[in-house]
Structure formats: C-alpha cells, structure tokens
C-alpha positions as CSV (number, residue, x, y, z in Angstrom):
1,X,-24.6,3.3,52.2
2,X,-22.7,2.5,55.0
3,X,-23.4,2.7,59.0
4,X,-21.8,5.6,60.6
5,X,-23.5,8.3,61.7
6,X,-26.5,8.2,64.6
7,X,-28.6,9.3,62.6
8,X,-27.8,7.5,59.6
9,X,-28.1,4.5,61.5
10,X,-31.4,5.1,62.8
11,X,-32.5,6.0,59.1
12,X,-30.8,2.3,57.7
13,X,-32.3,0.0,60.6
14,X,-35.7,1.3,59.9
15,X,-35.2,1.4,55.9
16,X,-33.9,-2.7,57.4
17,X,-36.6,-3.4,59.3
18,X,-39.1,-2.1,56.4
19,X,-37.1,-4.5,54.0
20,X,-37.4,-7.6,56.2
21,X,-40.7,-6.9,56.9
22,X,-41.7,-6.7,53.1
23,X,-40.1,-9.8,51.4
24,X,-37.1,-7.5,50.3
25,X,-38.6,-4.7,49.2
26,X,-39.4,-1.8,51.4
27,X,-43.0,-0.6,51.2
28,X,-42.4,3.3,52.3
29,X,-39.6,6.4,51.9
30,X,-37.9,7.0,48.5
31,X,-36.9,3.6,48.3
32,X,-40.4,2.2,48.3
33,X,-40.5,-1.1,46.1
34,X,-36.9,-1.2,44.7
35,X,-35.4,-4.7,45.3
36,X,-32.4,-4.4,47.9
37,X,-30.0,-6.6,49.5
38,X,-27.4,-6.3,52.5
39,X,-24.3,-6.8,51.8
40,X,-21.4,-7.5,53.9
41,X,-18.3,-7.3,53.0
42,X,-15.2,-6.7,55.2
43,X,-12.8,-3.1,55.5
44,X,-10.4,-3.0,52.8
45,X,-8.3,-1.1,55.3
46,X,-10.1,-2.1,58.5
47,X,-10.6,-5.7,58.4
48,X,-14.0,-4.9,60.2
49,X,-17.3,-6.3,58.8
50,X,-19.3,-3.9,57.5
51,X,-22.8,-3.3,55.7
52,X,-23.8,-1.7,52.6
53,X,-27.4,-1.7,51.4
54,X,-27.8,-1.6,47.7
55,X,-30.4,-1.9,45.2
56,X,-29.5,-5.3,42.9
57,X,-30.5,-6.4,39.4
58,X,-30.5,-10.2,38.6
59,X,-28.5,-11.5,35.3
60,X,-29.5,-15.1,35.6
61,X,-28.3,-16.6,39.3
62,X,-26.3,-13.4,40.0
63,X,-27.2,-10.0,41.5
64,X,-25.9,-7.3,40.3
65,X,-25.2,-4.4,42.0
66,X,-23.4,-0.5,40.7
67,X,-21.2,1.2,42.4
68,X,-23.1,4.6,42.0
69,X,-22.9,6.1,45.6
70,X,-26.0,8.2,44.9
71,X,-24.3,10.2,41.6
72,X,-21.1,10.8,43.7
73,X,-17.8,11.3,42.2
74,X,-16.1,8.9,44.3
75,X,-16.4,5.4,44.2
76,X,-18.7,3.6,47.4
77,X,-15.9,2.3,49.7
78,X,-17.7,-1.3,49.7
79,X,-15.9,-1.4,46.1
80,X,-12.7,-1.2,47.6
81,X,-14.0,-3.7,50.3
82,X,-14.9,-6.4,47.4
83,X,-11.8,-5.3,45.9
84,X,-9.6,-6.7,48.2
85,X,-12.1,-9.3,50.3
86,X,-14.2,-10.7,47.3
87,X,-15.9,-13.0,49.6
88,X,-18.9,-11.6,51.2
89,X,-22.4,-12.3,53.0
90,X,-25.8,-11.5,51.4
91,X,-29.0,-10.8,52.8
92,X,-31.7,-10.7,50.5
93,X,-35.4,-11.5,51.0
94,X,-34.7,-12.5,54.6
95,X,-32.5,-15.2,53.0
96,X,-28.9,-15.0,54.1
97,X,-26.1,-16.6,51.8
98,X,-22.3,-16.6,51.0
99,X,-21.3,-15.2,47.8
100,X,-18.5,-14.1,45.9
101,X,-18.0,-10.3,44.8
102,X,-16.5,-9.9,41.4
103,X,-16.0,-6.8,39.7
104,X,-16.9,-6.6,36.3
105,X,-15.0,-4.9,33.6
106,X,-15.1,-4.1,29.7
107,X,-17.2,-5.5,27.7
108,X,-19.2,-7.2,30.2
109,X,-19.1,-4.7,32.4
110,X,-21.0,-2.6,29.6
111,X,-23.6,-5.5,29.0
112,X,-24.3,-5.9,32.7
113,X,-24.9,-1.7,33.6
114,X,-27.1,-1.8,29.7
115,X,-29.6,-4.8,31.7
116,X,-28.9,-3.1,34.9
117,X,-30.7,0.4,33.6
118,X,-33.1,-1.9,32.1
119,X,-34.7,-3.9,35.3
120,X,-34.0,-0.4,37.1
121,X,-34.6,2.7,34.9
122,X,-33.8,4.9,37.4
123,X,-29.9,3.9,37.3
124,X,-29.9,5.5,33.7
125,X,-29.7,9.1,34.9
126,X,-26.6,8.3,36.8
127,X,-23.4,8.5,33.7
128,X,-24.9,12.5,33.5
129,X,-23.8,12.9,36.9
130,X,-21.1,11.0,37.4
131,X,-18.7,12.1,34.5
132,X,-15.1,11.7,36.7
133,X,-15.3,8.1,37.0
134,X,-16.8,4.8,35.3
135,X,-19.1,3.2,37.4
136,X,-18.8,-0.1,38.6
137,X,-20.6,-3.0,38.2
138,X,-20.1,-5.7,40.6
139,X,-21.5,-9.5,39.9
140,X,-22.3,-11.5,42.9
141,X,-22.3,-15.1,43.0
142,X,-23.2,-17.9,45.4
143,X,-20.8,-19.7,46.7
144,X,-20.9,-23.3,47.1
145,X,-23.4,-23.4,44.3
C-alpha cells in the first residue's frame, strides 16, 4: 500500500497510528495483530521517498516481506522501488533503522515464501489468486550490522 488517495491516506495514518500505538501490531480493522513494518523506499521512476506498509515474517535477523499486492496481478510498485534503490528505511515497532532490500530468487526465494506462509498462514491462499506472476519475496537487512 502506498499513499495516494485522500482517503487512503486517512485510512493508512490511522492503521499508523494504531501500529505505533500497539508495539507494531495494530489492535483493530482487518489487520488486527499481524506484525507490520513501514517501509521506505525511494521512486524507481520518481526519486521521491515513499511508504509502503507491509506485513513481514522474520528468517533469523531479516524481515521478510511478499510482494502480494492484496492477490493482484501486478507486482506492488515498492518492488520496482527496491529494485532499483535497494537501500531503504524501516519502521518497525516504533524502532526506525536502515536496511538493505534484496530480492530473493530461486531456490531461496522458494524457502523463504514456504516459512513465510508458515509464521503467516494467511499468505498461503495467495499462489490461487495470483496465477500471472511469481510473487516476490524480498529479504531485508540491517545495515551497518
């Protein structure tokens, strides 16, 4: 997700607030307990600094995060973002670090969206909706670490 829209907005500084408020976790809507993070990354055509929430898994220091847009066919832009800026901020438990986006491919890729699905069920419904495209899996790392 990605600021743009009024209402939108409105909608993602409250879902913010929520998460801030909560340790990282927000504590009402649909989202209620998933772990999320901020992520900002910068335009891979704009250059502008822009912020994605997303729902993470952990595969030892890393977060993990897909690139499932909600089941869309499309890829989330902030892929392209990491894509071409890999270096990125994180917000995560009202902890604020620099990290490093890598996407993941092959066989890792395949481990990481496997342990993925497994700290977050929910993800596992996503390959029957999103048939057009393989959905990426994008490691983040501290860096500096």
């Amino acid at each position: 997700m990605t600021s743009e829209p009024a209402a939108e907005t409105t909608w993602e500084e409250a879902l913010i607030a929520d998460v801030r408020a909560n340790g990282g976790r927000p504590s009402a809507g649909p989202l209620a307990g998933h772990p999320l993070l901020l992520l900002f990354s910068t335009g891979a055509k704009t250059g502008k600094r822009r912020r994605s929430i997303l729902t993470y898994s952990r595969d030892g220091d890393a977060h993990i995060v897909a690139g499932t847009a909600g089941g869309s066919p499309i890829h989330p832009a902030w892929v392209a973002n990491v894509g071409a800026n890999p270096d990125v901020d994180l917000e995560i438990a009202n902890d604020t670090l620099p990290a490093t986006a890598t996407i993941v491919e092959g066989a890792e890729r395949d481990r990481l969206w496997t342990a993925h699905v497994e700290q977050l069920p929910w993800f596992g419904d996503y390959p029957a909706q999103i048939t057009a495209r393989v959905i990426p899996m994008v490691r983040l790392t501290r860096r500096g670490a």
